[in-house]
C-alpha positions in Angstrom: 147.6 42.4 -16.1 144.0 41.1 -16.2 141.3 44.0 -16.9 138.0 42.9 -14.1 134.9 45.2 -14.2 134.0 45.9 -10.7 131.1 44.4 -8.9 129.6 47.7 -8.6 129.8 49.1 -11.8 128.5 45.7 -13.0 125.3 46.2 -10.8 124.5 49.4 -12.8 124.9 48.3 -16.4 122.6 45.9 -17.8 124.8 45.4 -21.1 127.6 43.2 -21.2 130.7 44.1 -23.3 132.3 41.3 -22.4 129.5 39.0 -24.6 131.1 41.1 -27.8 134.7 41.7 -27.1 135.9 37.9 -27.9 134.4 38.6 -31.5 137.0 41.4 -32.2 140.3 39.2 -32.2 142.5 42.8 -32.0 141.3 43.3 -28.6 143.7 40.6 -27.4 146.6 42.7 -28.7 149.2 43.5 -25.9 150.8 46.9 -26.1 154.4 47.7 -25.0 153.5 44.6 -22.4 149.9 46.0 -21.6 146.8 44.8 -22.9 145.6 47.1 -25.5 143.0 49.7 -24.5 141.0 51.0 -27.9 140.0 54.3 -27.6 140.3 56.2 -30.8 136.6 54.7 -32.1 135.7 58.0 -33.4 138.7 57.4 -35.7 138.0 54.4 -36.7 136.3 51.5 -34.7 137.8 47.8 -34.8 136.0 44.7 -36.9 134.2 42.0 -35.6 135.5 38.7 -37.0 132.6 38.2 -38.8 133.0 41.5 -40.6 136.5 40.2 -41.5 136.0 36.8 -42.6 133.0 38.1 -45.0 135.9 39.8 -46.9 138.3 36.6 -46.9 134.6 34.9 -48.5 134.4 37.2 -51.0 137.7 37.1 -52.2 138.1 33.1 -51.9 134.4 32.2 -53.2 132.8 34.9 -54.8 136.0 37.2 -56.7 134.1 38.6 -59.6 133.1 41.8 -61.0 129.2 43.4 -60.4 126.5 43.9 -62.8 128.7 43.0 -65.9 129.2 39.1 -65.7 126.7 36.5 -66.1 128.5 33.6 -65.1 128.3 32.1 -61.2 131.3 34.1 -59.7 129.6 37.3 -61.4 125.9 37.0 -60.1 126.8 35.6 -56.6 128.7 38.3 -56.5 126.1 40.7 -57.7 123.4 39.2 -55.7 126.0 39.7 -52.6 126.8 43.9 -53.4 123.1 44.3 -53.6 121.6 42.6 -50.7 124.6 44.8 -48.7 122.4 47.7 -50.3 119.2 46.8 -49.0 120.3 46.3 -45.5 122.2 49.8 -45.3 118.2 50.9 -46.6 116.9 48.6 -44.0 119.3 50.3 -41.4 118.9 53.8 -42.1 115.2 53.2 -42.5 115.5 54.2 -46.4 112.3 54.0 -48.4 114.1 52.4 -50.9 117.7 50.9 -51.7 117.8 53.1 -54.9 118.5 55.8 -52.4 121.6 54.2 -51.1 124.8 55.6 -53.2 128.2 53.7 -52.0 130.6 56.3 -51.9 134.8 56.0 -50.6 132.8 57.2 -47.2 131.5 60.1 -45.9 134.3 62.9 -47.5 133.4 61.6 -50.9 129.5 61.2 -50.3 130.0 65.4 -49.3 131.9 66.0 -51.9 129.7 64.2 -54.2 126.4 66.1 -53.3 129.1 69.5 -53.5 129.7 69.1 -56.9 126.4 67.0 -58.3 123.9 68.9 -56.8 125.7 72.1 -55.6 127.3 72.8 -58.8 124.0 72.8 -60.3 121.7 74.4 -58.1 123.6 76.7 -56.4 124.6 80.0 -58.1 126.4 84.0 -56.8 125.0 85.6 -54.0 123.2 82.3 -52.8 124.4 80.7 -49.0 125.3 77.7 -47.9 124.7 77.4 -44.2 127.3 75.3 -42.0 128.2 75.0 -38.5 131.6 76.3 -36.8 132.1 72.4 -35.3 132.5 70.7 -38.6 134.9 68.4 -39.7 137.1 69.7 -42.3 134.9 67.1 -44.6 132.0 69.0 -44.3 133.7 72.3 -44.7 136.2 72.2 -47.6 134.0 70.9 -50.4 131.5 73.7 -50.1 134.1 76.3 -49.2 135.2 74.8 -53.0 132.1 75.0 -54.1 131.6 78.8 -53.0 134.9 79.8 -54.8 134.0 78.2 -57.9 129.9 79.7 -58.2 130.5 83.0 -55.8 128.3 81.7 -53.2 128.6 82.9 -49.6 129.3 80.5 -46.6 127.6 81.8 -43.2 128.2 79.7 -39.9 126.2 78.6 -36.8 128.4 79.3 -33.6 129.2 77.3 -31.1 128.9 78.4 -27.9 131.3 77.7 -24.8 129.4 74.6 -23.8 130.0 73.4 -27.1 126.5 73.3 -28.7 125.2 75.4 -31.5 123.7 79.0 -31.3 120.0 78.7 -32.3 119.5 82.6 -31.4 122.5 83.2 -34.1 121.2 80.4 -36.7 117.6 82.2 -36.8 119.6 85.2 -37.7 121.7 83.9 -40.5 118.5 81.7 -42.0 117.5 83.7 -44.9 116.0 83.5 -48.6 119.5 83.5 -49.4 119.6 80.0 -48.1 119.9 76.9 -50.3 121.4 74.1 -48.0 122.2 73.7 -44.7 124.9 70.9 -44.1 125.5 69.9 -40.5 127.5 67.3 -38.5 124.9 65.1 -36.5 127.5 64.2 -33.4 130.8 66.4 -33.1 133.8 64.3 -33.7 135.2 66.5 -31.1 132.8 68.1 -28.4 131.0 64.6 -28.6 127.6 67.0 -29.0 125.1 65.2 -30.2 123.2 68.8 -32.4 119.0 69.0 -32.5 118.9 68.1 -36.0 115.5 67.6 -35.8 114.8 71.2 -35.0 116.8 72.3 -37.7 115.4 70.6 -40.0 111.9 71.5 -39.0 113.2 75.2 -39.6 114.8 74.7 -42.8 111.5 72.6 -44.2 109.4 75.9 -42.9 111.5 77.1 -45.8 111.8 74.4 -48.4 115.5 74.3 -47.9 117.3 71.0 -47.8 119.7 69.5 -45.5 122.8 67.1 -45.6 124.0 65.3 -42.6 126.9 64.5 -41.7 126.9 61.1 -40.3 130.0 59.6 -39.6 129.9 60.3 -35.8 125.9 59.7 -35.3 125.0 56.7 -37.7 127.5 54.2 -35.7 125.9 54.8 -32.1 122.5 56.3 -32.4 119.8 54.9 -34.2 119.0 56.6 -37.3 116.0 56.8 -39.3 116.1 59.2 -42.2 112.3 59.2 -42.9 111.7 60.3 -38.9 114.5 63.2 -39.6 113.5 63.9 -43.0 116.6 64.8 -43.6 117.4 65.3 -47.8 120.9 63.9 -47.7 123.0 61.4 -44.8 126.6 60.9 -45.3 128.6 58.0 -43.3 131.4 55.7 -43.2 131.7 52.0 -42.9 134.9 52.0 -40.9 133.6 54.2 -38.0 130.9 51.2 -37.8 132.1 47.8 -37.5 132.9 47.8 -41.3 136.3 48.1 -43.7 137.9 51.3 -44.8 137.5 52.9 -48.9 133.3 51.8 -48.3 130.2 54.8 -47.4 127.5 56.0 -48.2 125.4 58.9 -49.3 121.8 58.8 -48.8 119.7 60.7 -50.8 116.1 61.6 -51.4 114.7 60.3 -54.7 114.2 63.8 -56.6 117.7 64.9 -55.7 119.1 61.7 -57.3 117.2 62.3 -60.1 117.8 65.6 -60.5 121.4 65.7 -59.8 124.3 65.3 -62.5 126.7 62.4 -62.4 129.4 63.2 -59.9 132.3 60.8 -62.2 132.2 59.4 -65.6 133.1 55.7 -66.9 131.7 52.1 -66.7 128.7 51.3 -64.8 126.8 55.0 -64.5 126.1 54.6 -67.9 123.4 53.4 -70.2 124.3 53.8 -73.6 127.1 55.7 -75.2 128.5 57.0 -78.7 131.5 58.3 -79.5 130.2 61.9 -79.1 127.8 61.2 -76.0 126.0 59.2 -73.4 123.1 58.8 -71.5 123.0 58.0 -67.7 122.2 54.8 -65.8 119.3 54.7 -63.5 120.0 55.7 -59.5 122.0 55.1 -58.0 124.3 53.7 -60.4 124.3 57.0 -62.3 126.8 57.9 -59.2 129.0 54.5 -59.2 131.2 55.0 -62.0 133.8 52.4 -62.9 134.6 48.7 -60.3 133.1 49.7 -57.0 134.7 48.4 -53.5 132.7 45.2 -53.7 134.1 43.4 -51.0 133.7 46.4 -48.9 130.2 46.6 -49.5 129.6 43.5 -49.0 131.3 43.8 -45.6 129.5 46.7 -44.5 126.6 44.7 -44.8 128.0 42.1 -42.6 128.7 45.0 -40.0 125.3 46.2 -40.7 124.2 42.7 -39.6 126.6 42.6 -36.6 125.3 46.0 -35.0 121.7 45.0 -35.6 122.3 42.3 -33.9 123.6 43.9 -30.6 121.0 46.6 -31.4 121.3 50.3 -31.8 119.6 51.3 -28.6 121.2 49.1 -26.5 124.5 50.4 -28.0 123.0 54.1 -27.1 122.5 53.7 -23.8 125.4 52.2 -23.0 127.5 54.6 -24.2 125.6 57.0 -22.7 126.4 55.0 -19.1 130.1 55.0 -20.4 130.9 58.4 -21.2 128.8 59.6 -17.9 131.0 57.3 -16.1 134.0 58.8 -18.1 133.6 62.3 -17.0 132.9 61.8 -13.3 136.0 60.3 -13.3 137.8 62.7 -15.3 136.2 65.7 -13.5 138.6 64.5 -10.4 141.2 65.3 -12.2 142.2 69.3 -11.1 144.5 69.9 -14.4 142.0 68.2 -16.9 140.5 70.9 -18.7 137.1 68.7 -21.0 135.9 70.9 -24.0 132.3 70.7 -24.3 129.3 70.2 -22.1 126.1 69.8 -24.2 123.6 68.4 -22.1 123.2 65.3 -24.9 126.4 63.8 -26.1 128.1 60.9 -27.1 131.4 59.1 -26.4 133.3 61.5 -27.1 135.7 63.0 -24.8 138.2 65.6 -25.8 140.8 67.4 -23.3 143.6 68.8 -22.3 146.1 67.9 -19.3 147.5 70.7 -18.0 150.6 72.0 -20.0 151.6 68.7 -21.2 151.3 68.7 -25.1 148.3 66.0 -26.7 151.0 64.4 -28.9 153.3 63.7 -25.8 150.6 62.5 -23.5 149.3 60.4 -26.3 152.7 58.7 -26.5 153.1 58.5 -22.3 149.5 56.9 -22.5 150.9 54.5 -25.6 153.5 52.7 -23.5 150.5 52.0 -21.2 148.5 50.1 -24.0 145.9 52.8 -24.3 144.9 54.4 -27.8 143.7 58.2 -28.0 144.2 60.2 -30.8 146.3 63.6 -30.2 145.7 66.5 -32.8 143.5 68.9 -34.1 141.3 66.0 -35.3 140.4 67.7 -39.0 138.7 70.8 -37.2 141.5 73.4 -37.3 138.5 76.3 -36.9 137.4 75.0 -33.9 140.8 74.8 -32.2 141.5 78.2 -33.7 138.4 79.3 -31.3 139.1 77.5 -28.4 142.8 78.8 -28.2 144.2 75.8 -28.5 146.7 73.8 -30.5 145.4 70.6 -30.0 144.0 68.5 -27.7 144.1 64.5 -26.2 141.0 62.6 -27.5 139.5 59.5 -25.8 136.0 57.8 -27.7 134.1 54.9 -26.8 132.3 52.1 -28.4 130.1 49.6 -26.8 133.2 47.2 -27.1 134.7 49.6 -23.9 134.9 49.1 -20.6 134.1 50.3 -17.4 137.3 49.1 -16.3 138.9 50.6 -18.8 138.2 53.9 -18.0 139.1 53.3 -14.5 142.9 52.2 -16.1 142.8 55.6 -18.3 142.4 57.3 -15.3 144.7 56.0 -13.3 147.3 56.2 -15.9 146.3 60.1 -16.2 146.9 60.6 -13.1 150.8 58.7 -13.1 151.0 61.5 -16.8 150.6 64.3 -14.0 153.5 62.6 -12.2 155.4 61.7 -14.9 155.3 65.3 -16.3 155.8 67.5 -13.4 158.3 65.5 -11.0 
């Protein structure tokens, strides 16, 4: 089976996938005898072979521990984990690469900012504002927080389209307040929240706000000085780049001002046996070897995505999932969850009374990839009724006639499931 984009859908898109998929060599995998249809990106997305041969390089030229060597293999490889800081600044639009922590990705760069900064400026009766779409990333480290310091969680409904109660958040904004933490793009509505109005509201305020990046940073263009936003937490994997490797952005006071999340090698500056004094930022939060060759890649990916270009990358998407749901909206037993007029590729749904992890596995032995489950949001499904549900996202390495093969293969699930 050959996969052709229609003449007509060609006419209407001005970017061409095609020009990037032959750089992602597991594209070409063939699936139970099917060419393989990726669509679990907000999972994780697949790596360009550039993004996978920076990692052989570093290994194979460059193998050498940061900061502490100062031999060849140790400042090439230095210079290398550095200059992957500065473009992550570059990417994000960061005044300065000092504000760029690298983290194990986005649960760790919460987490961190939990315990460094919550732990310290965060004490009983205070509230930590959060949203009822989070990821469970975004929810249990402040729900440990709360526990540990008596503070009190408060949430920001969603509504049934899937997009955030302001009338409710106005409500719930008080003195009390001392962060608000938020998911940019829901990994499962696909709604893409006003964070720029929020922000606004909590500044009015002088309360500060983490993001949670890992669904927004990949396909939207991000610039953390235009959101002036006080923290921004994302993963390499769910752009272009390796797994174990993110980052926490962070404004310059906080930094400063926050405690060391870990103790060991590297965050340090001097030590005795009875105590220590802390490294400058961001090291102070890098304790012990960091995933070099990760960050290293992650730079590469940086590199790869500005190359295609963030907007272009929007857009498309934007074409793709429209395109997605006209199609899917012909389908009478496809119930979609969420309709927030601005969204990204994300797509989740349920087909009639067949069970996500069956049709998953129906949709397997046709070479296409959704993920199945609750998808680390437990408190949303617990609202919508729901045990799970089928999830298809897109990346700009997707397909119009891809989506046209989903479909159709939807359609043989209905068949297949009720004979």
């Amino acid at each position: 089976m050959v996969l052709q984009i229609s003449d007509k859908t060609q006419a209407s898109v001005k970017f061409d996938p095609y020009l990037y998929r032959k750089d992602f060599p597991i594209l070409e995998t063939i699936v139970h005898g099917k060419p393989l249809v990726y669509f679990d990106n907000a999972a994780t997305t697949q790596k360009p072979e550039a993004v996978i041969q920076t990692i052989v390089d570093y290994y194979q030229g460059m193998n050498a521990n940061v900061h502490r060597a100062i031999h060849y293999l140790g400042e090439t490889a230095t210079m290398a984990f550095e200059e992957a800081r500065q473009k992550v600044a570059r990417f994000i639009n960061a005044p300065s690469a000092r504000q760029i922590v690298f983290t194990r990705g986005t649960t760790e760069a919460i987490n961190l900012v939990a315990t460094a900064w919550g732990e310290k400026f965060i004490s009983a009766g205070d509230e930590i504002i959060l949203s009822e779409m989070e990821h469970h990333s975004n929810l249990i480290p402040w729900q440990i927080l709360a526990q540990k310091v008596g503070a009190k969680l408060r949430f920001i409904p969603f509504t049934s389209e899937g997009v955030l109660d302001f009338e409710a958040f106005e409500k719930i904004l008080n003195n009390k307040t001392r962060i608000i933490s938020l998911t940019y793009m829901s990994n499962v509505f696909g709604t893409i929240n006003p964070i720029k109005r929020i922000i606004r509201m909590a500044k009015d305020r002088g309360i500060p706000v983490l993001l949670d990046g890992a669904q927004s940073v990949p396909h939207l263009p991000t610039d953390v000085q235009a959101l002036d936003c006080d923290f921004l937490a994302f993963s390499a994997h769910k752009m272009l780049g390796p797994t174990g490797i993110g980052v926490l952005y962070a404004k310059i006071n906080h930094l400063e001002n926050m405690n060391p999340y870990q103790g060991g090698g590297e965050m340090i500056q001097s030590v005795w046996l009875e105590r220590a004094t802390w490294n400058e930022i961001p090291y102070k939060f890098e304790a012990g070897t960091p995933n070099i060759a990760g960050a290293i890649a992650l730079g590469a990916a940086v590199d790869y995505l500005s190359a295609v270009g963030m907007k272009n990358i929007t857009l498309y998407e934007q074409e793709l999932t429209t395109y997605a749901l006209k199609k899917l909206s012909e389908l009478d037993e496809l119930v979609i969850y969420g309709n927030a007029p601005e969204r990204g590729g994300v797509i989740s749904f349920n087909l009639g009374e067949v069970h996500p992890h069956d049709l998953s596995h129906f949709l397997d032995q046709q070479g296409i990839a959704v993920r199945a489950g609750h998808h680390c949001a437990q408190p949303i499904m617990r609202k919508l009724d729901i045990a799970a549900t089928t999830r298809a996202s897109f990346y700009f390495y997707n397909t119009f006639e891809e989506i046209d093969y989903f479909v159709e293969q939807l359609k043989e699930a209905i068949t297949f499931f009720n004979p």
